[in-house]
N, C-alpha and C positions, 0 to 999 in steps of 0.2 A: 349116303342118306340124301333125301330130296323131300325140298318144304313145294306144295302146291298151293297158291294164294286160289281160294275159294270168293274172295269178295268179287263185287262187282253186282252187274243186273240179274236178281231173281224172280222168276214167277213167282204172283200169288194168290193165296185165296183167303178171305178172311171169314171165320166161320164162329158168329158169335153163338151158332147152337152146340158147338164142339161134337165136331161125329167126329166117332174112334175111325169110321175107313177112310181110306186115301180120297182124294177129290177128284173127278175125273177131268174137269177141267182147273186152270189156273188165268183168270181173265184181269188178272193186274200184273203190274211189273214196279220195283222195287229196287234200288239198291244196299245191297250189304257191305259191312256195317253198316246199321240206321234202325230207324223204326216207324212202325207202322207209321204214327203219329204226324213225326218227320217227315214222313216218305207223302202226306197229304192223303194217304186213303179211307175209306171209309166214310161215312155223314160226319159235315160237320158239326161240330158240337156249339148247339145257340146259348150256351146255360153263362151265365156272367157271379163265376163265382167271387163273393165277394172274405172269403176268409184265407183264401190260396191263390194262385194261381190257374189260369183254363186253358186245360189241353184242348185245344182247336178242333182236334179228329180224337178222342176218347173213344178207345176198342178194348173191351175185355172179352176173352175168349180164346179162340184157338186159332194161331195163324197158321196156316201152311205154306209153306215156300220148297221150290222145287228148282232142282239146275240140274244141266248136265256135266261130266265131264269124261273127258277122253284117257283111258290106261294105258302105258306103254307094255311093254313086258315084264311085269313083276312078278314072274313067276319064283317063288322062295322068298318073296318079300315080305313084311308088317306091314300095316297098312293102319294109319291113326287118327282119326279125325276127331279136330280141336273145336268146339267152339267156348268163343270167350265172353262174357255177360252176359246171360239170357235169364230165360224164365224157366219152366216145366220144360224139358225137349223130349220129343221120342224121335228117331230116327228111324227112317227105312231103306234100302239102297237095293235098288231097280224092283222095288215092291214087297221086298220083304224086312219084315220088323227087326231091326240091328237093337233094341234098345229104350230104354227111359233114365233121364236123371233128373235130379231136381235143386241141385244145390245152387244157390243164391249168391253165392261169395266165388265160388272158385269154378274154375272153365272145367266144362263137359266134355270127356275125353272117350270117343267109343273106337274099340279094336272091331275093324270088318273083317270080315271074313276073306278067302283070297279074291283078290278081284283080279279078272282073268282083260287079257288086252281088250281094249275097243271103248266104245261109247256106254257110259252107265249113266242111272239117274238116280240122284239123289234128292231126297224128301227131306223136310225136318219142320215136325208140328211144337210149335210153341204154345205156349198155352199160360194167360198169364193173370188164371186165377185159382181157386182151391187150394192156395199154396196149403205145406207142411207145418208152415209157422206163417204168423201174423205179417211178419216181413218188417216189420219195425219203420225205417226209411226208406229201407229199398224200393218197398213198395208203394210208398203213402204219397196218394197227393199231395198233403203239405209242402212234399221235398221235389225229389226229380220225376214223379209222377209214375204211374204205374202202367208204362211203358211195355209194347209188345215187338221181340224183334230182337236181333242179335246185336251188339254193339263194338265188338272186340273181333279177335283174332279168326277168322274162319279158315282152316285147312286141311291139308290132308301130309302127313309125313309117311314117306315111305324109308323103309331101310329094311336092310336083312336082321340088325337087329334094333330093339325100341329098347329105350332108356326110359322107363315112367317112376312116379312117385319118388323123384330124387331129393334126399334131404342132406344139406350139409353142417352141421357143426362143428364152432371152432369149441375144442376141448381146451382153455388155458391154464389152467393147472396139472394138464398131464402135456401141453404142450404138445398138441397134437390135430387134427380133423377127420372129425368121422362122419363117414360116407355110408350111405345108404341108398337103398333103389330094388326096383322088380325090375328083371331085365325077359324079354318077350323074343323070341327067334332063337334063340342059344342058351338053357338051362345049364349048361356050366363052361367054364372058360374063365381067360382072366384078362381084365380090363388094367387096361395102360393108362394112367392116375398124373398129371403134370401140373405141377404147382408152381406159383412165379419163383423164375431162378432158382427151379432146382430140376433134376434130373428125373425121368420116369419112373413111376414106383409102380410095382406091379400088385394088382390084388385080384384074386383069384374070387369067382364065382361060383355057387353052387344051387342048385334045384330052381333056377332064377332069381335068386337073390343075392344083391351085392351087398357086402356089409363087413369096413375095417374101418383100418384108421391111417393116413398118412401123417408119417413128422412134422413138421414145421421145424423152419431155420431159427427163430426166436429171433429174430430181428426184423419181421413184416413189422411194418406201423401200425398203429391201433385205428377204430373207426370212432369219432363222434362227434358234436356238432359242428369243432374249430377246426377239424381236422381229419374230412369224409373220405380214409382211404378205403379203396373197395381192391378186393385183389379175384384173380377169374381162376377158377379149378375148370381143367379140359379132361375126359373121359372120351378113352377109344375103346369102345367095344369092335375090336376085329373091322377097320377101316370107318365105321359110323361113327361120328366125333360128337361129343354132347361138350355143351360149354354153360357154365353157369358162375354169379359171382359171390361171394362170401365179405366177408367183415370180420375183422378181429375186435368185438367190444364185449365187454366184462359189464355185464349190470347187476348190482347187488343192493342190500338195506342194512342199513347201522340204524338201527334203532329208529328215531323222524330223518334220517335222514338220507338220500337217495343218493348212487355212488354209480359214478357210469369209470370206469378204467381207472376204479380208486378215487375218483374226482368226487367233490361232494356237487352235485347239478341242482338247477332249478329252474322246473320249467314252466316255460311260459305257453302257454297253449292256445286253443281255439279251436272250437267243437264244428268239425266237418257234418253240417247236415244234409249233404247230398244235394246242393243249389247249384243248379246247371241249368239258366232258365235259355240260355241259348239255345238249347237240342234236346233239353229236357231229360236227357243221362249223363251220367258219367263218363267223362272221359276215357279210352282206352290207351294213349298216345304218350308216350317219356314226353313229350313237346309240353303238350299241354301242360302236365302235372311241374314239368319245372316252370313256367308261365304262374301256376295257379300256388304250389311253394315257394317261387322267388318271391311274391307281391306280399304274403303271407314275412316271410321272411325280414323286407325292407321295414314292416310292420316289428321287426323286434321278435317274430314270434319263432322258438323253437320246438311244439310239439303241438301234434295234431291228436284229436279223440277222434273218433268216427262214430257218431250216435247210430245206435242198432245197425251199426254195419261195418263190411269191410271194404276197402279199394279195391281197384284193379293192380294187377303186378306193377304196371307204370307208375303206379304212385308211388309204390314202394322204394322203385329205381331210382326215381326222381330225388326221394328223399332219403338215398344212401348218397347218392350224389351231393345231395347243398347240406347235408346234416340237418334232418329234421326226425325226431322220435316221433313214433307212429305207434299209435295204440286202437286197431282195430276192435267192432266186438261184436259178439253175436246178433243174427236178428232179433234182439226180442225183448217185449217191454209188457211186463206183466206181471204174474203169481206163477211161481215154479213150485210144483207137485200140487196144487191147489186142490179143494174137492173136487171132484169132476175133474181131472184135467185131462189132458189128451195125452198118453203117453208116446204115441207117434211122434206127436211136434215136440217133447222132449229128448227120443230115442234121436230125431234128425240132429237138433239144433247140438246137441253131445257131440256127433257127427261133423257136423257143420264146423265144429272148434278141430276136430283133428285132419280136418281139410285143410281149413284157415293153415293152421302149422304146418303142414308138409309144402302147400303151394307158397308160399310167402316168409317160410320160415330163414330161409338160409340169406335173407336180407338185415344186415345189421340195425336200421333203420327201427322197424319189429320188434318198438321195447317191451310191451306188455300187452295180455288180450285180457278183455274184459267177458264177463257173461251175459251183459244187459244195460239197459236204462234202468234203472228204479224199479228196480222187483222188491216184493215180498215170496212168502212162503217156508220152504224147505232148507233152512240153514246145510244142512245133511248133505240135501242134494248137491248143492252149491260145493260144499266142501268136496265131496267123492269127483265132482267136474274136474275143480283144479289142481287135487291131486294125480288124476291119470293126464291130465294135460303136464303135469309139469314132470308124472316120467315118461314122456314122449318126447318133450323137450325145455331141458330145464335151461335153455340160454337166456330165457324169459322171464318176464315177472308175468304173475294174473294177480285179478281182480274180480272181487263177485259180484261187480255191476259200478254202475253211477249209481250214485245217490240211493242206497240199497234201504229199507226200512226206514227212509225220512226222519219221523218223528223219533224212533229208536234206535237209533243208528248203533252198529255192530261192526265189530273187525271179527272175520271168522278166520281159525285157527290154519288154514290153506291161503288165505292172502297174503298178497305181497304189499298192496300198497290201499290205502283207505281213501276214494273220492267220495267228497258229501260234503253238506253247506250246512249242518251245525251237528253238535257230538252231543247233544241234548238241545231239550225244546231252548231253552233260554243261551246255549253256548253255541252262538253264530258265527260263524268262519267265512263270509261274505257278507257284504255290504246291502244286498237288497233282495228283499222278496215281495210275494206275491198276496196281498191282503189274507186273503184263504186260508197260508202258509204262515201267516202271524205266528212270532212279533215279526216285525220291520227290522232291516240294519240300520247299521251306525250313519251311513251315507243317506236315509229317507228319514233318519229320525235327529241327527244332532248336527247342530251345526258345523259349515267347512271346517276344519282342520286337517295339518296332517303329522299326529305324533300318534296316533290311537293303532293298534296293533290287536291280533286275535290270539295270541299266546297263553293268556288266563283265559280262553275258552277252550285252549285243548290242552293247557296242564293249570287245571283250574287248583286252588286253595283248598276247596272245600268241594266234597262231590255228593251225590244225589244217584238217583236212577237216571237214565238215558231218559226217559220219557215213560209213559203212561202204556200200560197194557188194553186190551179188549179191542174191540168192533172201532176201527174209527175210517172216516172219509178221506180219500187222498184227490190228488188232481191225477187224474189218470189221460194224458193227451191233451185233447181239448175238452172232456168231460168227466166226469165223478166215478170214484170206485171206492166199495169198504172192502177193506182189509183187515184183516188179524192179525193186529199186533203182538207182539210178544213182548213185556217187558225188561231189558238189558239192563244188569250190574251197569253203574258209573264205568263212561268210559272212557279211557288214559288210552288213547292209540300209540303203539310201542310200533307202529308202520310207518314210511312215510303218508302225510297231511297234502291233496290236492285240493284243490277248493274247486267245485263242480257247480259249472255254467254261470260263471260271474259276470255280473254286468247288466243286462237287459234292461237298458238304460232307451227309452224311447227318442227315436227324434223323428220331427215332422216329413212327411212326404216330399221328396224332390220327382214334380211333375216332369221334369226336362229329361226324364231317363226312362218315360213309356216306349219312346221310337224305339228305342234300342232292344227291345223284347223283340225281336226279328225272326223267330222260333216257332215252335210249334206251341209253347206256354205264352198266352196272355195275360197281360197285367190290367184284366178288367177289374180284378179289386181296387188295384190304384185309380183306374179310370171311374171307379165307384165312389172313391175318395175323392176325387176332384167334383164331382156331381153333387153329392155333399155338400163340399164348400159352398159351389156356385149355388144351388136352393139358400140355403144359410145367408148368401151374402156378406162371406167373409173369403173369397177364391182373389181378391184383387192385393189380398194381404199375405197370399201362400209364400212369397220368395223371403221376404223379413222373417214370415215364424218359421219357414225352414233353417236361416240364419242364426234365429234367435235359441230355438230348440237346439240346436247341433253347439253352441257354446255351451250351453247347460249342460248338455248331455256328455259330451267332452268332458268339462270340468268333472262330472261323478266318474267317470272311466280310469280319470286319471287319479281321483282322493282311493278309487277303488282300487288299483294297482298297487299303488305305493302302501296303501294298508300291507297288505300281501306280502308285500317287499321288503317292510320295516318287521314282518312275523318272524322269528327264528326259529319257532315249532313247524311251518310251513315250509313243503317241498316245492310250490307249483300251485298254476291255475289254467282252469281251461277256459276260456272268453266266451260266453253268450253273447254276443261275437261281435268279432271285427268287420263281418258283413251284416246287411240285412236278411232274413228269414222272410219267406213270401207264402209261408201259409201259417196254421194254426191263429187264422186270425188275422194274418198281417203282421209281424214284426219287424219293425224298421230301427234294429239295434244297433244299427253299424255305421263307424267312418266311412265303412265302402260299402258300396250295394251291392246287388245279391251277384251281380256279375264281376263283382272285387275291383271296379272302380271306383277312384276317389270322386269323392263328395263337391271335394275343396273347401271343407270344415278346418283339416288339420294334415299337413305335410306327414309323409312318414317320417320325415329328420324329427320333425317336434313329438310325435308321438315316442318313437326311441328312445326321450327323453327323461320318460319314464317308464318304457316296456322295452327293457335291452339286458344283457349281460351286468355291463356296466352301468349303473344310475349312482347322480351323487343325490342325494336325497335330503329335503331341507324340512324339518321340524319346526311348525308353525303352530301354536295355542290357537289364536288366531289370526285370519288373514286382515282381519281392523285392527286399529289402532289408534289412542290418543298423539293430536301434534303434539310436539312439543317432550314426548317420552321419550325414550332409547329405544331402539328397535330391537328388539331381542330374539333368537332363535337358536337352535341346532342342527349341527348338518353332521350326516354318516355318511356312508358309501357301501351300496352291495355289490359286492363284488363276485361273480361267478369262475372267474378265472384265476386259479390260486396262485399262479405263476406270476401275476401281475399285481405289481406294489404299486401304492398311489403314496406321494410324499406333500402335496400339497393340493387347498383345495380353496380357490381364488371366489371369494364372497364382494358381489357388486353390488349395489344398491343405484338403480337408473332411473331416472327420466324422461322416457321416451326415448331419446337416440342419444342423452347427456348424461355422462356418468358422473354421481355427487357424492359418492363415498368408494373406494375397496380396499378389503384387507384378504393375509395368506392366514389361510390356517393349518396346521398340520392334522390329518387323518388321525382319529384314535385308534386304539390299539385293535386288530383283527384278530373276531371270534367267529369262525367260519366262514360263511358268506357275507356277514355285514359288523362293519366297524362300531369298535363304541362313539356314542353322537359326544358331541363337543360342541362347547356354547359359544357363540357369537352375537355379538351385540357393535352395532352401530350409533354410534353416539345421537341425539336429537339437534345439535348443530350443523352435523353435517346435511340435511334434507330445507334446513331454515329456507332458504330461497326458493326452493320452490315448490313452497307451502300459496295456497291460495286462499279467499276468505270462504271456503266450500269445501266437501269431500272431496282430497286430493289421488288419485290413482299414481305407483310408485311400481316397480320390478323389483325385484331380489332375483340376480342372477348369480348360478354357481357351476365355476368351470372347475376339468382336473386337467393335470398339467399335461393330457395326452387328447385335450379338447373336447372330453365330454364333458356336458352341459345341461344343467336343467333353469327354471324359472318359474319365481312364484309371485304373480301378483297380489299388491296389498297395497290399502287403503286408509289413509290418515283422515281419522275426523277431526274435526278445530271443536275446542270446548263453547259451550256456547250458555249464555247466561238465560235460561230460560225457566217455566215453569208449567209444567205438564199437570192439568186436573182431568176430574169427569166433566167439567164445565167448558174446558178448554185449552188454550194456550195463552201463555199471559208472558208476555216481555215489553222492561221500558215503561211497565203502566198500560200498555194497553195491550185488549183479548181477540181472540179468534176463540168465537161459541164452538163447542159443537153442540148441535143440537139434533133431534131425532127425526125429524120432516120438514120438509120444503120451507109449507107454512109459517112455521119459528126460522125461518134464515133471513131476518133483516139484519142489514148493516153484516158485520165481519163474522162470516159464520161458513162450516161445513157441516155439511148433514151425513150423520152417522149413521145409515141404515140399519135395522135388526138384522142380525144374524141365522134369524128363526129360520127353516128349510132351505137354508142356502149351503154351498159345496164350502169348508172351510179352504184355506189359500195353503197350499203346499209348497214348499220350497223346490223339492226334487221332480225331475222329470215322472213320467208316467214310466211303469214298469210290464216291461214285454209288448204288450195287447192289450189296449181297453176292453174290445167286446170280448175276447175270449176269456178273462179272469173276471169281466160283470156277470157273463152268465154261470162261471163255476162256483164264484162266492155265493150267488143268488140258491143254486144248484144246494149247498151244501148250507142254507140259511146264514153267513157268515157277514160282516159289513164289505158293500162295494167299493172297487179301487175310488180314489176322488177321479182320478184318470188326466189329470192336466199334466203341463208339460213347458212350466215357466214363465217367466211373463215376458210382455214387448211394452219398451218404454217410448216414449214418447221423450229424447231427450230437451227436445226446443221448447217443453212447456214451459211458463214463469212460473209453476208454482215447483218448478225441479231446478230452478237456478241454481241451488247451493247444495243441492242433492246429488242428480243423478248425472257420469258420467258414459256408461254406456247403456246401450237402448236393450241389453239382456240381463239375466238374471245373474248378482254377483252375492258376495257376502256382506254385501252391506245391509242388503233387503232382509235377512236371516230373521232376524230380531222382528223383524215390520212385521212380515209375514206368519208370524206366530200368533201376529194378535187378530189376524184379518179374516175377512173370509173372501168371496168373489160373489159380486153378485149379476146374477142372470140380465140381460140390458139387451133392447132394442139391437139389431145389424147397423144401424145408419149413426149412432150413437160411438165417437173413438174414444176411447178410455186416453188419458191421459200411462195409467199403466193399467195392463189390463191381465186377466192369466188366459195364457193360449191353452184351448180346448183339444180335447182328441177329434179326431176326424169323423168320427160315429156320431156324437151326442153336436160337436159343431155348434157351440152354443160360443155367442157374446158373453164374457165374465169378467168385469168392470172390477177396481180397486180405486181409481184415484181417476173420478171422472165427472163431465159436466152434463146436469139434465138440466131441460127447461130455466138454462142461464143462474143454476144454482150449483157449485162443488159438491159432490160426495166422496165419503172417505169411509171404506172397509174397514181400514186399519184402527182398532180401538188400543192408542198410542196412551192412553191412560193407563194401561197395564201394566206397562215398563217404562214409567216415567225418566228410570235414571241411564237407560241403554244407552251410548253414546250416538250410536245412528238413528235409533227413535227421535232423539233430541234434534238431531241434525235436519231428519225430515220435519217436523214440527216448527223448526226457525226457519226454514226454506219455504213453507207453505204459511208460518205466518210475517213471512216480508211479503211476498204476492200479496195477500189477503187482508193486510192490517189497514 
């Protein structure tokens, strides 16, 4: 057998009128793997999109690319030509038509005819619109852009015979591997079969098909994330050697709960949206994909989703290698069997799944395939998909989409496992959505804690309907779609519970990371966002609300996780993500940007802290607290590794770099993944000294005896003698007014502005995209996000002496922020606290600030006179003020 590397310099012609005949000339040159894009050809494109990214050269149409190459004597040979990522191909070889394919996911394989010695030419028109399907990511500018051009593997394999369509499964209840394959040059013979450390097995072939089963020793290793053994099966068809590798792992469901090799697993995810703004594709290269799984990995993270799409084989490789679960899935994000649908793009995309599994299937890695993003339609359909997918190859779990009927969510009778973010309108299983998508979580709606858990949302007390039947509006992309609902029985999911796209937790632009777009995608929407600012007159303040936002934003990623963690009806979550999103709007959700660089918001040690195997996990009511009380808490531990006992679990209470209290506690008793909590409490002596006359900031650190660690910051207030009216603050005898304008602020007064058309004050970041979920609410008549994104304090004020210790948004404000709103103010005007704006709207929103040499104050602190931090703030502004 002999591999011909086809890459290198091609001729081209780029033909955005798409003629079916050949080109007679070829007046560009290009190298392959690459694309158009890449490669600089075509006009460049002037457009400065501001909701994505902008391909610099944007070609849709038909490429053509042409090379020669040279035959030796192949006479009796195969003859196989690979290509690997591409678009529409047709093929011609010295002029005539060899072919069309179309598939999206898996490499285009054409058998030529005999090619006789000497110089040939080969064609091959791309073409990289009219797809079969919508293309979901593949194709969407949102993502890696819709890209013309081969990106993968270009070849040509000769042999006497071809090994194609090879599928291997390991059989572990019959203790066995079954082999499969079409074999091309020789319709019967028998193939010589070598497995690690054992002797040649022979299986005989017939009519071209190979199809048995070799033994297994019963003693290979098993494959899974602690422990990625990959073992290699070698096939000799009559001197042509094929080699491919396999995994011995066992994935199954007990009821919620997911079992990789008997193991009860949970995983931690993060939704692959095809962010490659470097070269604007997808990688082809094991390099890369172990680069882009390691970074992913130091992050705590064990399983990737691939929204509306699948990897390339390297990814897979990659992640048999480091142990990561892959859950590829169809192109496609819509209504299946719809009125009017297109049966074509349903007969491919059917297609498209039995592809998916033959090229990618014999990778242990390969836990689950899904059918989609967020369908509605043909329950039916869905179901007849995953049954002939799962007698094709049952080593897998499926699923009938992400987040399948939203509002009425359903487990159909062919899934394996349920991803969605609530099991009715009111039974939420993440923390935060999207105004449109009301209600709100637990994380935009109640304050910090973290003992709250989603378990009475998916094996509720009392049950209901899934949701409402008829005509209703969903968010479809970046725009509106109705749908036909159906409405679903109460639903008790008897599958494992993922929790689909957690997170999307906004934080401010980091300008410092445009150079680095060095690619053919432009980050003129960021460069749109900086323009913004600078009109606005608030661009001198970008590096503090990036600082500012990224603590905020952090802190919900992390109340978010741990939710998750403390659920025991939950299998997993997948991250609305650890990077940024650079379309739909702009999403800037991530510790890392879209190039999976750190921010330097948060180290991946402190992030593993709470997104790892192991976490010890600490039970806080809340993060405030009276001086002078006991500090009270509970702490469990999730443990994902059943093999590993934890016997103690070392409770610190710190000051900075000064430890003033620790005790051991013993772990409760283990009920699967996570221990029963146990109460601990540090007495209020031990913290006496370094109490101050102010809100005092403290640590709670909690070690296990093999050095995992987490921490939870909390905050002492000092009681304070004070007296909260509508009139004012009164201590000692004497007031601070508030009063309602300027005009009334003689002597000791803050002026309380109305609330009337002002944006109320939000505690949690903004969620996803401002502009893209203002104009869907708008779209579907619904209220608009408020869109802010935490506040920046001003800690040097005097009227924050006894108040505020850091200059971002903590739990102390929870309470303030309930009563306040933000109100709209001058660029040249610095709020003492102020709430930072999205980048679109760019407006000054003042809380605690000075106009024309008089205070004002948002916060209407008459409402919760008895809150301990309202009070705190109140005695801090009236010693300034008095």
């Amino acid at each position: 057998m002999m591999k011909i590397d086809l890459s290198g310099q091609w001729q081209v012609k780029l033909d955005a009128e798409k003629q079916e005949t050949m080109p007679q000339a070829y007046p560009e040159t290009m190298m392959l793997p690459g694309t158009t894009s890449a490669a600089g050809l075509g006009m460049p494109n002037p457009a400065k999109e501001t909701g994505c990214l902008t391909d610099a050269y944007r070609f849709e149409g038909a490429a053509w690319f042409m090379r020669t190459f040279t035959a030796g004597d192949w006479t009796g040979e195969q003859t196989m030509l690979t290509l690997e990522r591409t678009r529409k191909t047709t093929v011609y070889l010295d002029g005539r038509p060899i072919g069309h394919q179309e598939s999206l996911c898996t490499p285009h394989r054409y058998f030529l005819p005999p090619v006789h010695a000497g110089e040939h030419t080969l064609v091959i028109r791309v073409d990289n619109t009219d797809y079969p399907t919508r293309g979901g990511h593949l194709t969407s500018p949102d993502t890696q852009s819709n890209w013309n051009g081969i990106t993968g593997e270009i070849s040509l394999t000769v042999a006497h015979t071809l090994l194609t369509d090879l599928t291997v499964r390991p059989d572990l209840r019959r203790g066995c591997l079954r082999v499969h394959g079409h074999i091309i040059g020789a319709p019967d013979g028998v193939a010589g079969i070598v497995l690690p450390g054992q002797m040649e097995h022979l299986l005989p072939y017939r009519r071209g098909v190979l199809d048995g089963e070799c033994p297994l020793k019963g003693n290979e290793a098993f494959w899974d994330e602690a422990h990625p053994e990959i073992h290699t099966i070698s096939i000799d068809l009559d001197g042509d050697v094929y080699e491919t590798t396999f995994g011995l792992r066992d994935v199954r469901t007990l009821g919620r709960r997911l079992l990789i090799n008997g193991r009860e697993t949970f995983l931690r995810g993060k939704v692959d949206n095809l962010l490659y703004p470097k070269t604007g594709y997808t990688p082809t290269d094991v390099a890369s994909w172990m680069t882009i799984l390691g970074i992913a990995k130091e992050y705590g993270i064990n399983h990737y989703r691939y929204h509306t799409a699948c990897p390339p084989d390297a990814a897979f490789t990659a992640a048999d290698l480091l142990g990561v679960y892959m859950a590829p899935e169809l192109p496609f994000w819509g209504t299946v069997a719809e009125e009017g649908y297109d049966e074509r793009e349903r007969d491919f995309l059917f297609q498209e799944g039995f592809r998916i599994l033959r090229e990618y299937g014999h990778h242990p890695s390969f836990l689950w395939l899904s059918l989609g993003n967020e369908l509605w339609g043909s329950k039916d359909v869905l179901n007849r998909m995953m049954r002939a997918y799962r007698e094709a190859d049952d080593t897998k779990l499926y699923s009938s989409g992400a987040n399948n009927y939203q509002f009425v969510p359903d487990v159909l009778d062919e899934e394996n496992v349920f991803v969605g973010v609530r099991l009715g309108r009111e039974r939420l299983i993440r923390g935060s959505y999207a105004m449109c998508d009301a209600p709100q979580g637990i994380v935009q709606t109640t304050a910090p804690e973290s003992v709250s858990n989603y378990d009475a949302s998916i094996v509720p007390e009392t049950l209901g309907q899934s949701g409402e039947a008829g005509k209703v509006q969903i968010q479809y992309g970046t725009g509106v779609k109705e749908v036909d609902a159906q409405s679903a029985d109460a639903l008790i999911p008897d599958v494992p519970v993922i929790s689909h796209e957690v997170g999307q937790y906004v934080f401010y632009p980091d300008f410092s990371e445009i150079p680095h777009y060095a690619g053919p995608l432009k980050p003129r929407n960021i460069e749109a966002m900086r323009e913004n600012l600078e009109r606005a007159g608030l661009y001198g303040e970008h590096e503090a609300f990036f600082r500012q936002t990224g603590h905020l934003a952090v802190e919900c990623y992390k109340r978010e996780i741990e939710t998750l963690l403390r659920s025991r009806e939950v299998s997993g979550f997948q991250l609305l993500d650890l990077q940024d999103y650079t379309g739909q709007g702009t999403a800037l959700v991530g510790v890392l940007n879209a190039m999976m660089e750190n921010k330097g918001l948060i180290s991946a040690e402190e992030w593993r802290e709470f997104c790892a195997g192991t976490v010890v996990l600490g039970e806080f009511a809340s993060f405030t607290g009276m001086m002078g009380e006991d500090i009270r808490f509970d702490v469990q531990i999730s443990e994902c590794d059943p093999e590993k006992q934890h016997t103690c679990i070392r409770c610190t209470l710190m000051d900075g770099e000064r430890e003033l209290y620790a005790c051991d506690v013993t772990p409760g008793a283990r009920q699967g993944r996570l221990t029963d909590a146990v109460s601990v409490t540090f007495p209020a002596e031990c913290y006496r000294d370094a109490m101050q006359e102010r809100i005092t900031g403290l640590t709670v650190v909690l070690t296990l005896e093999d050095g995992t660690r987490n921490h939870y910051p909390i905050w002492l207030i000092p009681p304070v003698d004070i007296r909260i009216t509508r009139e004012g603050i009164e201590k000692d005898g004497r007031m601070v007014a508030f009063v309602s304008a300027e005009e009334k602020a003689d002597g000791a007064a803050i002026v309380v502005p109305s609330a009337e058309g002002q944006l109320p004050a939000e505690y949690c970041t903004d969620f996803w995209c401002y502009p893209m979920f203002r104009s869907i609410s708008e779209s579907m008549g619904k209220p608009v996000p408020v869109g802010t994104m935490g506040l920046s304090i001003d800690t040097a004020s005097p009227l924050l002496k006894r108040f505020a210790q850091e200059d971002y948004t903590t739990p102390v404000w929870y309470a303030i922020l309930q009563t306040a709103h933000v109100q709209r103010l001058p660029a040249d005007i610095r709020p003492a606290v102020q709430m930072i704006d999205n980048t679109e709207r760019c407006a000054r929103l003042g809380i605690l600030y000075q106009q024309d040499g008089v205070w004002h104050l948002t916060a209407r602190l008459w409402e919760k006179p008895d809150d301990p931090a309202v009070r705190a703030l109140a005695w801090s502004l009236w010693e300034a003020l008095k």
